[in-house]
N, C-alpha and C positions, 0 to 999 in steps of 0.2 A: 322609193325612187329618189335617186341622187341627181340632180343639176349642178354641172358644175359652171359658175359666174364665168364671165369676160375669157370664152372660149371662145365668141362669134358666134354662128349662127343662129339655127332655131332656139339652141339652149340658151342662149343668151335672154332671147324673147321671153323666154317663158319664165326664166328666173329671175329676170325684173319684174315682168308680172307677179309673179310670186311674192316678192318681195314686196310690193307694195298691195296685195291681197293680207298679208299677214300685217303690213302696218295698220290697215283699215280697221284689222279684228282686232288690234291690240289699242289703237283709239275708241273700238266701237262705235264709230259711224259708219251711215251709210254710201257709199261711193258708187256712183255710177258709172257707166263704162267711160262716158266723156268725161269724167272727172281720174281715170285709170289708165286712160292712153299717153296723158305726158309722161309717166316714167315706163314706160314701155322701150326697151332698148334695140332698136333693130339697128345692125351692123352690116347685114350684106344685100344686095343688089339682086340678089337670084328671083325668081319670081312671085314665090310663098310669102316672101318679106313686103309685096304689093299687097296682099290681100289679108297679111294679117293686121287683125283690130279687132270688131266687138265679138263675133264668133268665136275666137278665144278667150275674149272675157267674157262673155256668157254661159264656156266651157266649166273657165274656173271656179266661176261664183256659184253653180249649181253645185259643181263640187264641196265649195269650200261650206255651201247648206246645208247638204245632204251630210256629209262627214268628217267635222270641224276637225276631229282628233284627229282623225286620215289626213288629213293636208295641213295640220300641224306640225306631227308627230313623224310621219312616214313620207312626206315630201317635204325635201328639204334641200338645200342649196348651200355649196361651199364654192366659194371665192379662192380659186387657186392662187389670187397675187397678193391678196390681202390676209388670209386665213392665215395662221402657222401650222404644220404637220402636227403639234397634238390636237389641235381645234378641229383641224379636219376629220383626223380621227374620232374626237369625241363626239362630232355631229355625226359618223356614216355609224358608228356603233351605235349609238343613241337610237338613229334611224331604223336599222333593224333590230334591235332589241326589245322597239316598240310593237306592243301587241294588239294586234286589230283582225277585227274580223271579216275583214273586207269590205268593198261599200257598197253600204246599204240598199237594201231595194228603191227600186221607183214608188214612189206614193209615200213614203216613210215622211220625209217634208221634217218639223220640228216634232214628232210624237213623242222622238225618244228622250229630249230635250223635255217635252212638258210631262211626260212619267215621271221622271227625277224630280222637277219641281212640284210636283202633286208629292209624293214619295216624301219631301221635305216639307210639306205644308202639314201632311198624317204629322210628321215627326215633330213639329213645332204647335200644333194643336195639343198635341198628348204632353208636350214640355211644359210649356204654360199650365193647363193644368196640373200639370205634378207641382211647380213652381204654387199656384195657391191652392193648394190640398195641402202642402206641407207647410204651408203659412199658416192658413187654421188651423194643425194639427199641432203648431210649435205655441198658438195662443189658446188653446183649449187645455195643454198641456202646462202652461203659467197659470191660468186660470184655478185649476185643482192642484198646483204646487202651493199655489198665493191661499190656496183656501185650508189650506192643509196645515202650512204654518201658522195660519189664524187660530185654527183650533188648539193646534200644541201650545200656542200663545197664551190664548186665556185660558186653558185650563191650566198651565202655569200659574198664572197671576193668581188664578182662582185659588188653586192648591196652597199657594203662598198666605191670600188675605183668609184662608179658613183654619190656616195652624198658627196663624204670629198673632190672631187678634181673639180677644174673649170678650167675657159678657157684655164687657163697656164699654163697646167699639163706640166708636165715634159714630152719625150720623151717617156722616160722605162714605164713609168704609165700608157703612151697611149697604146705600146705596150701590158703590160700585160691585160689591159681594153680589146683587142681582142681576145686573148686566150681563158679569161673566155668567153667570146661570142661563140666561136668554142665549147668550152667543154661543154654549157650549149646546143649548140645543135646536137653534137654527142653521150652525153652521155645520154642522154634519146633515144635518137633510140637502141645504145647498151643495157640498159637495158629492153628495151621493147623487142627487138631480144632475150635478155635469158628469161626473162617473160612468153615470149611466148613459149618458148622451154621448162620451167620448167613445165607448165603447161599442154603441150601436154602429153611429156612422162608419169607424173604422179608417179615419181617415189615413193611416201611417198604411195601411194595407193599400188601400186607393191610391195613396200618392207614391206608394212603390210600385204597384203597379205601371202607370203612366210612366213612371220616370226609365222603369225598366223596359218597358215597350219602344220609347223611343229612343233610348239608347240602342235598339236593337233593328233600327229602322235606321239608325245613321252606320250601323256596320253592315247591312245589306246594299245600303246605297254607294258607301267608298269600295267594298270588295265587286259591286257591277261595275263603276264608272274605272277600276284598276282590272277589270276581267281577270279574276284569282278564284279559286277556290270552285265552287259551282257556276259559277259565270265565266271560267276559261273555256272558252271557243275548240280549243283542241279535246279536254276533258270531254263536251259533248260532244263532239265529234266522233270519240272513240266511243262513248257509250249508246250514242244513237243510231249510227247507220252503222250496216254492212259494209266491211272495205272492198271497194270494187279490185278484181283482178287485175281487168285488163286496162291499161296507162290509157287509151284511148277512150273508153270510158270514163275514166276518172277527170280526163281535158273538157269532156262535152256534158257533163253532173259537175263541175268547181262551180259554176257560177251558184245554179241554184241550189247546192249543197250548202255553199258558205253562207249564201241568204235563210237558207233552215234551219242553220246552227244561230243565225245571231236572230231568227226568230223565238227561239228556244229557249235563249240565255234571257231575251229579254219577258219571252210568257213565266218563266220561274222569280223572275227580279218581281211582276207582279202577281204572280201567286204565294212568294214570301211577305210581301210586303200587307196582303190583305188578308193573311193570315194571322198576320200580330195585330194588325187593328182589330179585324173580327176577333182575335182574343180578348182584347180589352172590351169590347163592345157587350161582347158575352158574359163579361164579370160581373162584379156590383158596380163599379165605375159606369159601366154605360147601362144596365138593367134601370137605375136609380137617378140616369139623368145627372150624372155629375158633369159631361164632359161641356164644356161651353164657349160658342165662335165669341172671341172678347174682339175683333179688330176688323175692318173693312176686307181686307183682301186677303180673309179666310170665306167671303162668304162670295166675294163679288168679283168680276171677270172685267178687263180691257186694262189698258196701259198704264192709266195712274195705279188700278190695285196690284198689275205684275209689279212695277217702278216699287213701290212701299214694301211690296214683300220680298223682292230682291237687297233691300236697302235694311232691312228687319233681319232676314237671310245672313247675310256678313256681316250682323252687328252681336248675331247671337253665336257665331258658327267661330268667328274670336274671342268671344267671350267666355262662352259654356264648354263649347267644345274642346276648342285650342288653349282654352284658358289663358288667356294676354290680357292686356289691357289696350281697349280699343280708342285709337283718335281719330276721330270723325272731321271728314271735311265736306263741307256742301260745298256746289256748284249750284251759283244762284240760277242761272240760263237754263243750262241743261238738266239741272234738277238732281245730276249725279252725284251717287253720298259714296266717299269712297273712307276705305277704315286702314288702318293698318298696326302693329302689335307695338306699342311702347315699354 
């Protein structure tokens, strides 16, 4: 849907509105209807312009709940006196080029909102542990490197003081001639004791694992939240239902057809997504107890742990992901950590 600005009437209304529902989401505060009515622009006299106020913003804001990316993405507003002809352009193609599945059912509320953030917390669980699996596995891996040159070492030296010295070695020479004999045969028992350990645990296995799990949990989460591939809405559509014949059927099934399909995309978003955990979970990684909660708001629920793991979320998601280099700025008040790519 296109509003066009500083046309007068109704559209007028609603595109100020508009506009200042979208500055709210893009400050992220909360606005209430009295705090939404100054920039409300009514222009004419006719009688709807009496009565409109918070039932219109009650309109929008359930709207703007229910399906943020619908009234981001698909309602939109061009300013015929301020706009230019390409801007205008770019905004109505933008508009419909945008894919959505219509909106959403009643009851839906933030679920689909907190599926992705669950979806992101599997993926950041399974990262962290790859992160120290592979820590260990690169210091167990120094460990029997460092043990390994020890042995070639002295039995060097050794090799050395058993051909250049005879009958009348010195004292200290005899001396040190037993050391090396000690070293050349404690230090292969100690590196076969981590040998044997590095090998058991498996750690380079375990931490590919994990690493590969949630790399595979952030590419089901960006092709759902881009509706591509098996999360295209049309895709299901064609592979799910029967195409009704008659156009007056198809008028009185759109609603809850559309509501079926974007039920569909989102029961497969999680039955892929619990399919890659329950795979890891099913390996030695999770059989053996490696996986483990290290931080508060992997394990714990309300708004200081959402706040941290949103602020952890964009700290990791430029760093790992996007691979930037992130500069963080806190907000002492509001507590907002915001990052961005240097």
């Amino acid at each position: 849907m296109v509003m066009l600005s500083n046309t007068g009437g109704a559209t007028q209304a609603f595109s100020s509105l508009h506009g200042a529902f979208l500055k709210a989401m893009q400050d992220k505060t909360e606005w209430t209807a009295k705090d939404l009515l100054p920039f409300v622009q009514i222009v004419s006299e006719e009688r709807w312009a009496q009565n409109f106020g918070v039932p219109e913003i009650m309109m929008f804001k359930e709207l703007a709940t229910r399906a943020p990316v619908l009234f981001k993405k698909t309602v939109v507003t061009v300013d015929l006196v301020k706009d230019s002809a390409e801007s205008v352009l770019t905004t109505v193609t933008g508009c419909f080029a945008a894919g959505s599945g219509g909106i959403p059912e009643l009851g839906l509320g933030n679920a689909e909102t907190n599926m992705i953030m669950n979806a992101w917390k599997r993926h950041l669980l399974l990262w962290k542990n790859a992160v120290s699996l592979r820590k260990n596995a690169h210091i167990m891996f120094a460990i029997v490197s460092a043990i390994s040159f020890l042995i070639a070492l002295a039995s060097t030296f050794y090799t050395l003081i058993s051909v250049n010295c005879d009958e009348s070695e010195i004292k200290a020479t005899r001396l040190w001639k037993k050391r090396y004999q000690k070293l050349l045969i404690v230090l292969p028992i100690i590196a076969a004791l981590f040998s044997t350990v590095r090998a058991k645990l498996r750690l380079v296995d375990k931490w590919k694992i994990c690493e590969y799990a949630a790399y595979q949990i952030v590419t089901e989460i960006y092709k759902f939240r881009t509706r591509t591939f098996e999360y295209d809405p049309a895709r299901q559509a064609e592979g799910n239902g029967e195409q009704e014949s008659s156009s007056s059927k198809e008028t009185k099934h759109a609603a809850s057809h559309n509501n079926s399909v974007a039920g569909i995309v989102r029961d497969t978003f999680c039955t892929r997504v619990q399919e890659i955990f329950n795979g890891v979970m099913e390996s030695d990684v999770g059989r053996n107890g490696y996986l483990e909660y290290q931080k508060r708001w992997e394990w714990e629920e309300g708004k200081a742990a959402a706040r941290m793991f949103r602020a952890e979320l964009q700290r990791h998601v430029l760093l790992n992901i996007h691979k930037g280099t992130a500069k963080i700025k806190v907000d002492a008040r509001s507590m907002q950590y915001s990052f961005r790519l240097g």
